[in-house]
C-alpha positions in Angstrom: 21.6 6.8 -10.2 24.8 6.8 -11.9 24.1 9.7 -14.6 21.9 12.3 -13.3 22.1 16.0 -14.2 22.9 17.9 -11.3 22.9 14.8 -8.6 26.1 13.0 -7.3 26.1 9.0 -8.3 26.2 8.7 -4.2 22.9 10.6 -3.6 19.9 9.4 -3.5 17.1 9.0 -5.6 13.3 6.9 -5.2 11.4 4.0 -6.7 7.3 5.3 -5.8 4.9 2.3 -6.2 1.2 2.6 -5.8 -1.5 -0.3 -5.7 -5.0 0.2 -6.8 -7.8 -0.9 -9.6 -7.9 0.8 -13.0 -11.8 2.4 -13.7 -13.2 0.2 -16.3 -16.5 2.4 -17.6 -18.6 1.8 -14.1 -16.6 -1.0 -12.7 -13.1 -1.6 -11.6 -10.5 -4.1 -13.0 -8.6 -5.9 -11.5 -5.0 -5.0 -9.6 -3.1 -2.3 -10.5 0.7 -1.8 -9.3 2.7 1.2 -10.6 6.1 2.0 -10.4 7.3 5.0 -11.0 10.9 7.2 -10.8 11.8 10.1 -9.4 14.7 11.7 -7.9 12.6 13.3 -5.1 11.0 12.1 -1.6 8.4 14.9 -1.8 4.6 14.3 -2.1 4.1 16.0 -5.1 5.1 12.7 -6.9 2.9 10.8 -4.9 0.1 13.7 -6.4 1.4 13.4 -9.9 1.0 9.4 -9.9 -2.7 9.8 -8.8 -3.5 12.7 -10.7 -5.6 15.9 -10.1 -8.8 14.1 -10.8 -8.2 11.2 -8.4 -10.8 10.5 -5.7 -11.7 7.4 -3.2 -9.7 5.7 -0.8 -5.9 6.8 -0.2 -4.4 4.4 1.9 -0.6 5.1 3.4 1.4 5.2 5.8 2.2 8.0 7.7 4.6 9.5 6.1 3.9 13.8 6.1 4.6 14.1 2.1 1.0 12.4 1.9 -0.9 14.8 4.1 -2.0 17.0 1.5 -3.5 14.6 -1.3 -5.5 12.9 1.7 -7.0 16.8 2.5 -8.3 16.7 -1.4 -11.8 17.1 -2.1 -13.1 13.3 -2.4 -10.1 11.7 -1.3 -10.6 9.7 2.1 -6.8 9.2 3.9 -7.0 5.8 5.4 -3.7 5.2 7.7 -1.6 1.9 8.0 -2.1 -0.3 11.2 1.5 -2.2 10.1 3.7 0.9 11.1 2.0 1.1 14.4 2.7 -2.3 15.1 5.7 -2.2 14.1 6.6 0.7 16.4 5.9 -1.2 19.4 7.0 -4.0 18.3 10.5 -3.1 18.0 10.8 -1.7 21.4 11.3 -5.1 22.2 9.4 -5.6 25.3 8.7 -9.2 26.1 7.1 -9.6 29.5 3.0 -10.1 29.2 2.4 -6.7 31.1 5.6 -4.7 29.2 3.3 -1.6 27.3 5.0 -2.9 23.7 3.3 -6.5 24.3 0.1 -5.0 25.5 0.3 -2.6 22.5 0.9 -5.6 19.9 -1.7 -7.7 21.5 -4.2 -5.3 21.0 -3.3 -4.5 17.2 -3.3 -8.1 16.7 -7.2 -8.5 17.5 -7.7 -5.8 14.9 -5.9 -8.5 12.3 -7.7 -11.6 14.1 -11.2 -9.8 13.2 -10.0 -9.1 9.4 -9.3 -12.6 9.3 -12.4 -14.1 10.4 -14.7 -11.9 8.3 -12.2 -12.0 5.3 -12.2 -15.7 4.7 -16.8 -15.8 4.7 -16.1 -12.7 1.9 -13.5 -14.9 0.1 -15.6 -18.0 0.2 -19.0 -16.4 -0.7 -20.6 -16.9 2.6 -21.7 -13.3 3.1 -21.8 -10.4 0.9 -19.6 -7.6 0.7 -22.3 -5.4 2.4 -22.5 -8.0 5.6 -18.7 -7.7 5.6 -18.7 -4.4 6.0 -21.2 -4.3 8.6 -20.0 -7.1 10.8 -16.1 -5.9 10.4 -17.2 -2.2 11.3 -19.6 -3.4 14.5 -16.5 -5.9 16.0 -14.0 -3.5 15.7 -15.7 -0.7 17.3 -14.8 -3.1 20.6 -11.6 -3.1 19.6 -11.0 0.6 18.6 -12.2 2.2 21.8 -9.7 0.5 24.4 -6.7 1.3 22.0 -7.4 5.2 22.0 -8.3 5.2 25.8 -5.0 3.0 26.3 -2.7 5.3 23.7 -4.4 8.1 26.0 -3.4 6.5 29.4 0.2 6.1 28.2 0.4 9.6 26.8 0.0 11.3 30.5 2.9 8.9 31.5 5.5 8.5 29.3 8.8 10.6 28.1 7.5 12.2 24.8 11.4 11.5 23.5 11.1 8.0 24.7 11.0 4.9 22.0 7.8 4.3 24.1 6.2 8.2 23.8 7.7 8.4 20.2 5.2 5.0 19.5 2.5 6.6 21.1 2.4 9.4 19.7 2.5 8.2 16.3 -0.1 5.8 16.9 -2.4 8.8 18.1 -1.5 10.6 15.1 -2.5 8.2 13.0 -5.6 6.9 14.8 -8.2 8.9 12.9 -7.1 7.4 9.8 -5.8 3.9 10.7 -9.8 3.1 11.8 -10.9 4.4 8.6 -10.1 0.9 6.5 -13.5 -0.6 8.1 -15.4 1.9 5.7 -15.3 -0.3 2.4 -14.7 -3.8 2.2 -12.0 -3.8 -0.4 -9.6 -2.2 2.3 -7.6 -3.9 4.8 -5.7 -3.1 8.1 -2.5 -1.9 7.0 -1.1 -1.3 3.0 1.5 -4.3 3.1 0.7 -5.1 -0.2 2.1 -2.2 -1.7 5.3 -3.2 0.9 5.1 -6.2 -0.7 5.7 -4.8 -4.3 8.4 -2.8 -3.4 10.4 -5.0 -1.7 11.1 -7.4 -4.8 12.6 -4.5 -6.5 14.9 -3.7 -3.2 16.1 -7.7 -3.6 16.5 -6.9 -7.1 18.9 -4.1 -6.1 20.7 -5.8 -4.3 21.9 -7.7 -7.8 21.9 -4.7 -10.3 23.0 -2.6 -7.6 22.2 0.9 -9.5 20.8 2.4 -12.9 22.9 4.1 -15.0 20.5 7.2 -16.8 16.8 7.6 -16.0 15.8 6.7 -18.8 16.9 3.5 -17.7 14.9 4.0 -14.1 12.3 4.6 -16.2 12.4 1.5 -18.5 13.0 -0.7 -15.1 9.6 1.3 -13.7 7.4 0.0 -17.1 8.2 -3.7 -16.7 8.2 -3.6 -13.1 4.7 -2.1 -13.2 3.5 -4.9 -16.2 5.5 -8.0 -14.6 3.6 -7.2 -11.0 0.3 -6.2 -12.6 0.4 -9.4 -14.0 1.6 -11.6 -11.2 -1.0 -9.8 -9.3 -4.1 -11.2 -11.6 -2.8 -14.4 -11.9 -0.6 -14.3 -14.9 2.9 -16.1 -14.9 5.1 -13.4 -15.5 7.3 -14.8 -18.5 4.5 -16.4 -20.6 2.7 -13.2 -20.2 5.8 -10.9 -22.0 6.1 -13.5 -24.4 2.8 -12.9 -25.3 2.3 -8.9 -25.1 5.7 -8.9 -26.8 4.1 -11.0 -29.5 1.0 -9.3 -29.9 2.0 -5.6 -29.6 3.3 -4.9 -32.6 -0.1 -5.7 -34.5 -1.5 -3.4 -32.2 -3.1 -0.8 -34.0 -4.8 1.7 -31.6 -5.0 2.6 -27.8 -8.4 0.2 -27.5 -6.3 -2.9 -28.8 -3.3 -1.7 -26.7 -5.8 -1.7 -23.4 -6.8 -5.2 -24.5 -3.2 -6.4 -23.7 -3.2 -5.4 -20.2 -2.9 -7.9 -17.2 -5.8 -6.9 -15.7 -7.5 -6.8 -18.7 -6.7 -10.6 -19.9 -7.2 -14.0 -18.2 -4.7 -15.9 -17.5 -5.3 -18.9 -19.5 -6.9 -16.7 -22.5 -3.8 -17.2 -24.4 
Protein backbone atom coordinates (compact mmCIF):
# COMPACT_ATOMS: atom_id res chain seq x y z
CA UNK A 1 0.00 0.00 0.00
CA UNK A 2 1.56 2.94 -1.51
CA UNK A 3 -0.68 5.86 0.15
CA UNK A 4 -1.69 4.96 3.58
CA UNK A 5 -2.15 7.53 6.40
CA UNK A 6 0.13 6.77 9.03
CA UNK A 7 1.85 3.47 7.35
CA UNK A 8 5.20 3.42 5.45
CA UNK A 9 4.74 2.20 1.48
CA UNK A 10 7.25 -0.83 2.85
CA UNK A 11 4.94 -2.07 5.68
CA UNK A 12 2.61 -4.29 5.46
CA UNK A 13 -0.92 -4.54 5.02
CA UNK A 14 -3.68 -7.81 4.34
CA UNK A 15 -6.00 -9.18 1.70
CA UNK A 16 -8.77 -11.36 4.21
CA UNK A 17 -10.94 -13.79 2.10
CA UNK A 18 -13.65 -15.90 3.46
CA UNK A 19 -15.65 -18.78 1.75
CA UNK A 20 -19.17 -19.65 2.61
CA UNK A 21 -23.03 -19.68 1.31
CA UNK A 22 -25.19 -16.55 1.47
CA UNK A 23 -28.80 -17.41 3.63
CA UNK A 24 -31.38 -17.31 1.06
CA UNK A 25 -34.84 -17.18 3.36
CA UNK A 26 -34.49 -21.03 4.77
CA UNK A 27 -31.96 -22.26 2.38
CA UNK A 28 -28.49 -21.51 1.33
CA UNK A 29 -27.18 -20.30 -2.15
CA UNK A 30 -24.68 -21.24 -3.61
CA UNK A 31 -20.70 -20.19 -3.00
CA UNK A 32 -19.74 -17.21 -1.57
CA UNK A 33 -16.06 -15.82 -1.64
CA UNK A 34 -15.25 -12.45 0.01
CA UNK A 35 -12.48 -10.33 -0.13
CA UNK A 36 -11.84 -7.86 1.93
CA UNK A 37 -8.92 -5.02 2.98
CA UNK A 38 -7.44 -4.20 5.88
CA UNK A 39 -4.31 -2.88 7.10
CA UNK A 40 -4.30 -5.21 10.20
CA UNK A 41 -3.53 -9.09 10.90
CA UNK A 42 -5.80 -9.01 13.97
CA UNK A 43 -9.01 -11.13 14.35
CA UNK A 44 -11.26 -8.41 14.78
CA UNK A 45 -11.40 -8.21 10.93
CA UNK A 46 -11.95 -11.64 10.60
CA UNK A 47 -15.12 -10.78 13.30
CA UNK A 48 -16.22 -7.80 11.34
CA UNK A 49 -16.41 -9.86 7.94
CA UNK A 50 -18.81 -12.41 9.69
CA UNK A 51 -20.58 -10.13 11.67
CA UNK A 52 -22.02 -10.13 15.25
CA UNK A 53 -24.97 -12.29 14.29
CA UNK A 54 -22.96 -14.97 12.49
CA UNK A 55 -23.47 -18.59 13.70
CA UNK A 56 -22.58 -22.28 12.23
CA UNK A 57 -19.47 -23.74 11.09
CA UNK A 58 -16.07 -21.61 11.28
CA UNK A 59 -13.58 -23.39 9.61
CA UNK A 60 -9.68 -22.05 9.88
CA UNK A 61 -6.63 -22.63 10.33
CA UNK A 62 -4.92 -22.24 13.38
CA UNK A 63 -4.02 -19.04 13.42
CA UNK A 64 -4.69 -17.41 17.31
CA UNK A 65 -6.51 -14.07 15.79
CA UNK A 66 -9.44 -16.69 15.23
CA UNK A 67 -9.75 -18.07 18.76
CA UNK A 68 -12.26 -15.82 19.89
CA UNK A 69 -15.06 -15.78 17.03
CA UNK A 70 -14.79 -19.79 17.31
CA UNK A 71 -15.71 -19.27 21.42
CA UNK A 72 -19.04 -17.35 20.20
CA UNK A 73 -22.26 -18.50 21.18
CA UNK A 74 -23.34 -20.75 18.10
CA UNK A 75 -20.25 -20.70 16.32
CA UNK A 76 -18.63 -24.24 16.04
CA UNK A 77 -14.48 -23.74 15.25
CA UNK A 78 -13.69 -26.60 12.99
CA UNK A 79 -9.67 -26.70 12.42
CA UNK A 80 -7.69 -27.37 9.15
CA UNK A 81 -6.11 -30.89 8.57
CA UNK A 82 -3.82 -29.10 5.51
CA UNK A 83 -1.50 -27.20 8.08
CA UNK A 84 -0.99 -30.32 10.07
CA UNK A 85 0.11 -32.07 7.14
CA UNK A 86 1.94 -29.70 6.05
CA UNK A 87 3.97 -29.49 9.23
CA UNK A 88 5.24 -32.80 8.96
CA UNK A 89 5.52 -32.76 5.74
CA UNK A 90 8.15 -30.32 5.52
CA UNK A 91 10.38 -31.85 8.06
CA UNK A 92 11.37 -33.78 5.20
CA UNK A 93 11.60 -37.18 6.50
CA UNK A 94 11.63 -39.86 3.86
CA UNK A 95 12.40 -43.19 5.28
CA UNK A 96 8.98 -45.49 5.83
CA UNK A 97 9.49 -45.43 9.72
CA UNK A 98 10.84 -41.50 9.86
CA UNK A 99 7.85 -39.96 12.45
CA UNK A 100 7.04 -37.09 9.46
CA UNK A 101 6.19 -40.20 6.94
CA UNK A 102 4.29 -42.01 9.56
CA UNK A 103 2.56 -38.67 10.44
CA UNK A 104 1.62 -37.93 6.63
CA UNK A 105 0.54 -41.43 6.05
CA UNK A 106 -1.81 -41.28 8.69
CA UNK A 107 -3.42 -37.82 7.65
CA UNK A 108 -3.64 -39.13 4.22
CA UNK A 109 -6.21 -41.98 5.24
CA UNK A 110 -8.29 -39.16 6.72
CA UNK A 111 -8.30 -37.65 2.84
CA UNK A 112 -8.61 -41.37 1.32
CA UNK A 113 -12.03 -41.71 3.46
CA UNK A 114 -13.31 -38.08 2.23
CA UNK A 115 -12.69 -39.30 -1.05
CA UNK A 116 -14.53 -42.42 -1.07
CA UNK A 117 -17.69 -41.08 0.63
CA UNK A 118 -17.49 -37.77 -1.36
CA UNK A 119 -17.64 -39.13 -4.85
CA UNK A 120 -21.37 -41.60 -3.64
CA UNK A 121 -22.57 -37.79 -2.24
CA UNK A 122 -21.52 -36.26 -5.59
CA UNK A 123 -23.04 -38.85 -7.76
CA UNK A 124 -26.39 -39.31 -5.76
CA UNK A 125 -25.66 -42.72 -4.45
CA UNK A 126 -26.31 -41.89 -0.80
CA UNK A 127 -27.78 -39.03 0.91
CA UNK A 128 -26.26 -36.41 2.69
CA UNK A 129 -27.46 -37.99 5.97
CA UNK A 130 -25.68 -41.54 5.01
CA UNK A 131 -22.60 -39.33 4.31
CA UNK A 132 -22.43 -38.07 7.38
CA UNK A 133 -22.93 -41.19 9.18
CA UNK A 134 -20.59 -43.37 7.25
CA UNK A 135 -17.67 -40.48 7.13
CA UNK A 136 -18.14 -39.93 11.04
CA UNK A 137 -18.10 -44.00 11.85
CA UNK A 138 -14.64 -44.61 9.46
CA UNK A 139 -12.92 -41.89 10.71
CA UNK A 140 -13.38 -42.62 14.28
CA UNK A 141 -10.66 -45.58 13.29
CA UNK A 142 -8.68 -43.15 11.95
CA UNK A 143 -8.90 -40.44 14.72
CA UNK A 144 -7.98 -42.54 17.74
CA UNK A 145 -4.42 -43.83 16.59
CA UNK A 146 -3.45 -40.12 15.53
CA UNK A 147 -4.15 -38.65 19.15
CA UNK A 148 -2.55 -41.79 20.85
CA UNK A 149 0.41 -41.47 18.36
CA UNK A 150 0.66 -37.34 18.69
CA UNK A 151 0.55 -38.47 22.48
CA UNK A 152 3.44 -41.07 22.22
CA UNK A 153 5.69 -38.53 20.38
CA UNK A 154 4.90 -35.69 22.85
CA UNK A 155 6.73 -37.70 25.89
CA UNK A 156 9.69 -38.08 23.41
CA UNK A 157 10.52 -35.36 21.57
CA UNK A 158 12.40 -31.70 22.05
CA UNK A 159 9.31 -29.33 22.46
CA UNK A 160 11.76 -26.67 20.28
CA UNK A 161 12.32 -29.36 17.82
CA UNK A 162 10.73 -29.02 13.98
CA UNK A 163 9.38 -32.50 15.22
CA UNK A 164 7.82 -31.22 18.84
CA UNK A 165 6.86 -27.89 17.23
CA UNK A 166 4.56 -30.29 14.57
CA UNK A 167 3.27 -32.12 17.40
CA UNK A 168 2.24 -29.82 19.32
CA UNK A 169 0.39 -27.93 16.86
CA UNK A 170 -1.32 -30.92 15.76
CA UNK A 171 -2.52 -31.52 19.42
CA UNK A 172 -3.60 -28.08 19.59
CA UNK A 173 -5.56 -28.30 16.92
CA UNK A 174 -7.01 -31.89 17.34
CA UNK A 175 -10.24 -30.99 18.99
CA UNK A 176 -11.20 -28.89 16.17
CA UNK A 177 -9.52 -30.50 13.07
CA UNK A 178 -12.08 -33.77 13.90
CA UNK A 179 -14.90 -31.55 14.06
CA UNK A 180 -15.34 -31.34 9.93
CA UNK A 181 -17.16 -34.96 10.14
CA UNK A 182 -20.19 -33.09 11.87
CA UNK A 183 -21.92 -31.80 8.63
CA UNK A 184 -21.50 -33.04 5.32
CA UNK A 185 -20.86 -29.71 3.54
CA UNK A 186 -17.35 -29.62 5.42
CA UNK A 187 -14.24 -31.12 4.36
CA UNK A 188 -10.80 -32.06 5.85
CA UNK A 189 -8.91 -28.91 5.62
CA UNK A 190 -10.17 -25.10 4.24
CA UNK A 191 -7.88 -25.24 0.96
CA UNK A 192 -10.50 -23.76 -0.86
CA UNK A 193 -10.36 -20.59 0.65
CA UNK A 194 -6.24 -21.17 0.05
CA UNK A 195 -7.28 -21.61 -3.25
CA UNK A 196 -8.96 -18.08 -3.57
CA UNK A 197 -6.30 -16.30 -2.25
CA UNK A 198 -3.64 -17.50 -3.96
CA UNK A 199 -4.84 -16.17 -7.51
CA UNK A 200 -4.68 -12.77 -6.06
CA UNK A 201 -0.88 -13.44 -4.57
CA UNK A 202 -0.09 -14.48 -8.57
CA UNK A 203 -1.86 -11.37 -9.45
CA UNK A 204 0.54 -9.46 -7.14
CA UNK A 205 3.11 -10.59 -8.46
CA UNK A 206 2.10 -8.41 -11.79
CA UNK A 207 0.55 -5.23 -10.24
CA UNK A 208 2.98 -5.49 -7.54
CA UNK A 209 1.13 -2.97 -5.01
CA UNK A 210 -2.11 -0.59 -4.65
CA UNK A 211 -1.67 2.83 -4.57
CA UNK A 212 -4.74 4.22 -1.96
CA UNK A 213 -7.25 1.92 -0.27
CA UNK A 214 -9.77 2.94 -1.95
CA UNK A 215 -8.10 1.17 -4.59
CA UNK A 216 -7.57 -2.13 -2.21
CA UNK A 217 -10.98 -1.76 -1.83
CA UNK A 218 -12.17 -1.57 -5.51
CA UNK A 219 -9.56 -4.70 -6.19
CA UNK A 220 -11.52 -6.58 -3.03
CA UNK A 221 -15.28 -5.95 -4.92
CA UNK A 222 -14.29 -7.59 -8.21
CA UNK A 223 -12.18 -10.05 -6.74
CA UNK A 224 -15.10 -11.09 -4.50
CA UNK A 225 -17.80 -10.98 -7.87
CA UNK A 226 -15.15 -12.52 -10.42
CA UNK A 227 -14.61 -15.68 -7.82
CA UNK A 228 -18.13 -15.84 -6.73
CA UNK A 229 -18.83 -16.33 -10.12
CA UNK A 230 -16.17 -18.70 -11.17
CA UNK A 231 -17.20 -20.55 -8.22
CA UNK A 232 -20.97 -21.28 -9.54
CA UNK A 233 -20.00 -21.90 -12.74
CA UNK A 234 -20.08 -18.53 -14.48
CA UNK A 235 -17.23 -17.57 -17.00
CA UNK A 236 -15.83 -14.68 -15.44
CA UNK A 237 -15.85 -12.11 -18.48
CA UNK A 238 -19.26 -12.91 -19.92
CA UNK A 239 -20.55 -12.60 -16.47
CA UNK A 240 -19.17 -8.58 -16.05
CA UNK A 241 -20.28 -8.00 -19.38
CA UNK A 242 -23.56 -8.79 -18.25
CA UNK A 243 -23.89 -7.32 -14.51
CA UNK A 244 -22.19 -4.28 -16.14
CA UNK A 245 -24.99 -4.30 -18.65
CA UNK A 246 -27.79 -4.80 -16.45
CA UNK A 247 -26.93 -2.81 -13.40
CA UNK A 248 -27.68 0.34 -14.31
CA UNK A 249 -31.51 -0.50 -14.86
CA UNK A 250 -31.38 -1.76 -11.55
CA UNK A 251 -33.75 -0.09 -9.52
CA UNK A 252 -33.82 -1.48 -5.94
CA UNK A 253 -31.68 -3.82 -3.63
CA UNK A 254 -34.14 -7.00 -4.72
CA UNK A 255 -33.18 -6.44 -8.48
CA UNK A 256 -29.60 -5.73 -7.43
CA UNK A 257 -29.61 -9.34 -5.47
CA UNK A 258 -30.94 -10.85 -8.69
CA UNK A 259 -27.63 -10.05 -10.38
CA UNK A 260 -25.56 -11.97 -8.09
CA UNK A 261 -23.41 -15.13 -9.18
CA UNK A 262 -24.91 -17.19 -6.92
CA UNK A 263 -28.04 -15.96 -7.56
CA UNK A 264 -27.99 -16.56 -11.57
CA UNK A 265 -27.28 -19.63 -13.73
CA UNK A 266 -24.85 -19.74 -15.79
CA UNK A 267 -26.45 -20.09 -19.09
CA UNK A 268 -29.54 -17.74 -17.95
CA UNK A 269 -28.23 -15.00 -19.92
Amino acid sequence: MLKEQGKKPESESRMWVARGTAARGYRNTGPVLLFAYSPSRSGSVAAAMLGPEFKGYLQTDGYSGYTAIGKREGVVHVGCWANTWRNFHHLGDTGPDAAGTIAVRMIAALYRIEDKYRALLDNDWISEGEFTNLRKEETATVFVPIKDWLLEMAKTVAPSSPLGLAVAYALGQFEAATRYVEHYALTPDNNLVENAIRLFVIGRKNWLFCDTPKGAWASATIYSLVETARANGHEPYRYLCYLFDRLPGARNGDEIAALLPYNLKPNSY
